[in-house]
C-alpha positions in Angstrom: 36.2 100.6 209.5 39.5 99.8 209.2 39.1 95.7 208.4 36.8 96.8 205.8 40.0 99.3 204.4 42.3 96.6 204.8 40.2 93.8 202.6 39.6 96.3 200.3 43.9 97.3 200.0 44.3 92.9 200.0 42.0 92.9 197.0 43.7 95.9 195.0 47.2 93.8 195.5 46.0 90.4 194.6 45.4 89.1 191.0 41.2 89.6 189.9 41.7 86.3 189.3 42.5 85.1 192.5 38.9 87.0 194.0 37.1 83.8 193.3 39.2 81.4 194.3 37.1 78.8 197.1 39.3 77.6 199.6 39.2 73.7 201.4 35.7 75.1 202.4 34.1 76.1 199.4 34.5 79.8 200.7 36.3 82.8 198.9 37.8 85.6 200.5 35.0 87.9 200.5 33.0 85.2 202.1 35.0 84.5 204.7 36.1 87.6 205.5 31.9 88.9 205.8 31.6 85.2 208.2 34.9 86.0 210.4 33.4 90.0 210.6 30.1 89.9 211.0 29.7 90.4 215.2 32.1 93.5 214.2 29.2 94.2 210.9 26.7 94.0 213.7 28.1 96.7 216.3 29.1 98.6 213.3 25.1 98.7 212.7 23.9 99.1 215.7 26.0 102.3 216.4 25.5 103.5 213.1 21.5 103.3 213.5 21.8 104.7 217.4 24.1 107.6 216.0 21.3 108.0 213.1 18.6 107.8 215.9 20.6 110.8 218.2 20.9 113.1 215.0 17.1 112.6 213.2 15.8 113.7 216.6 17.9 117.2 216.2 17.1 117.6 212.6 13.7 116.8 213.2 13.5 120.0 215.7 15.0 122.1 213.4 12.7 121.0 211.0 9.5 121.6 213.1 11.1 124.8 214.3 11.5 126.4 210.5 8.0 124.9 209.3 6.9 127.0 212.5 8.6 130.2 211.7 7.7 130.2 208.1 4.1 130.7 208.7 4.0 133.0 211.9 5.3 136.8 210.3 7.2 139.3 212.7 4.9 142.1 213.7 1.5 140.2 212.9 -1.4 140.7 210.0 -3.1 144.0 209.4 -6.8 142.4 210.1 -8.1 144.6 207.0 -6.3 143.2 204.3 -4.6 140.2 205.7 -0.9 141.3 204.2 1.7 141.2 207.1 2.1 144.5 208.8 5.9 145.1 208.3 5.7 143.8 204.6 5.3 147.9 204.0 7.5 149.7 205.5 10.4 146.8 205.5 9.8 144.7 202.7 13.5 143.9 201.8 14.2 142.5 205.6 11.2 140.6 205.5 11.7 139.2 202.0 15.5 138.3 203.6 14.0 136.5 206.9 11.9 134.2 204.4 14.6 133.4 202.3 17.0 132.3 205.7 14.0 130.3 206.7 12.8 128.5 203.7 16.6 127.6 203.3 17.1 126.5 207.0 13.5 124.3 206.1 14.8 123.2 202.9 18.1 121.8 204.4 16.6 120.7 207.7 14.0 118.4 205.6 16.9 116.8 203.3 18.8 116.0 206.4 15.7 114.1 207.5 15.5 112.4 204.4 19.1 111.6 204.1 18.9 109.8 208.2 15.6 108.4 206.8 17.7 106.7 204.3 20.4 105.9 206.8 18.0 103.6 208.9 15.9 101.9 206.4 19.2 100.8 204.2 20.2 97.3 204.3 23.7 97.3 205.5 26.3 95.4 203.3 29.8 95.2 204.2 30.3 97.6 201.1 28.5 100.2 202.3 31.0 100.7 205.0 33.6 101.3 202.5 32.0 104.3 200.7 28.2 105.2 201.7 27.8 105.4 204.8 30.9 107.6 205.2 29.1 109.7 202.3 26.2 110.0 203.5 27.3 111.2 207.0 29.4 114.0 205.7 26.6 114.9 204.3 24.2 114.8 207.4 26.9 116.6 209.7 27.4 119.2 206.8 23.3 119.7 206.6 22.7 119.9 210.1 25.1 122.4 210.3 23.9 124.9 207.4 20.4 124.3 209.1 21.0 125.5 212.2 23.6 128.1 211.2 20.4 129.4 208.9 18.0 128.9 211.6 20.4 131.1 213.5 20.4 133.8 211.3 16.4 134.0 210.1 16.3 134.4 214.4 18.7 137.5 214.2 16.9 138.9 211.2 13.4 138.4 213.2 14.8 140.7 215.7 16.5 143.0 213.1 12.8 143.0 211.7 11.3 144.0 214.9 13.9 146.2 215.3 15.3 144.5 218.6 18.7 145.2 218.2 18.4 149.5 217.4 15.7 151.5 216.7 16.8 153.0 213.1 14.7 156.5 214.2 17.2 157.1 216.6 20.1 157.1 213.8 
């Protein structure tokens, strides 16, 4: 990461001018910096797309976990009507448990779309610079509002089943 800083800082100080000058080679800078860098290009790649790998599998559980919860209600159906049980008597915790998950499922599914994007992109030494940096935060910051919401839609499960107190005792 830091080569591709340092090019970058080398360019910002010389003349534009001077970016296309060829050398006895034919080669600019540019060029032969991407020809003298490119085993480091390829380890940079390969850790990139194994670190991508190790983080899709995670979001892809979270994601599998949420789709799962969105469709199975605490407390069951009333086999009669085919409304959820609790949807009467606590409507505003249910409503609450649905909103956690459909958030945890929303985020969980972007972070899966943003790895997707991560290892079908054709790296260029650019995207070092700015991108894949970018994109990262934004994976590490996704994964962690999806499992902090999966967390809490699994608290207000049991607050909807009335794990944690039994409000008759109050």
């Amino acid at each position: 990461m830091n080569t591709f800083n340092f090019l970058k800082r080398v360019k910002y100080c010389v003349h534009p001018r001077l970016w296309t000058v060829e050398n006895n080679e034919d080669t600019t800078a540019t060029e032969l910096f991407e020809i003298k860098h490119s085993e480091v290009c390829k380890e940079a790649e390969k850790s990139i797309r194994e670190l991508a790998g190790s983080i899709l599998i995670l979001a892809t559980l979270l994601c599998t976990v949420n789709f799962a919860a969105v469709f199975t209600v605490p407390g069951g159906f009333d086999q009669n009507s085919g409304i959820p049980i609790l949807l009467k008597t606590q409507h505003s915790d249910l409503w609450m448990l649905m909103v956690f998950l459909g958030v945890a499922l929303y985020v969980s599914v972007f972070t899966v779309g943003t790895l997707l994007s991560i290892l079908l992109s054709k790296f260029d030494s650019d995207d070092f610079y700015i991108a894949l940096p970018v994109k990262y935060c934004t994976v590490i910051i996704s994964v962690y509002y999806s499992a902090a919401f999966t967390v809490l839609a699994g608290v207000q499960a049991l607050n909807v089943e009335n794990i944690f107190m039994d409000k008759d005792d109050l």
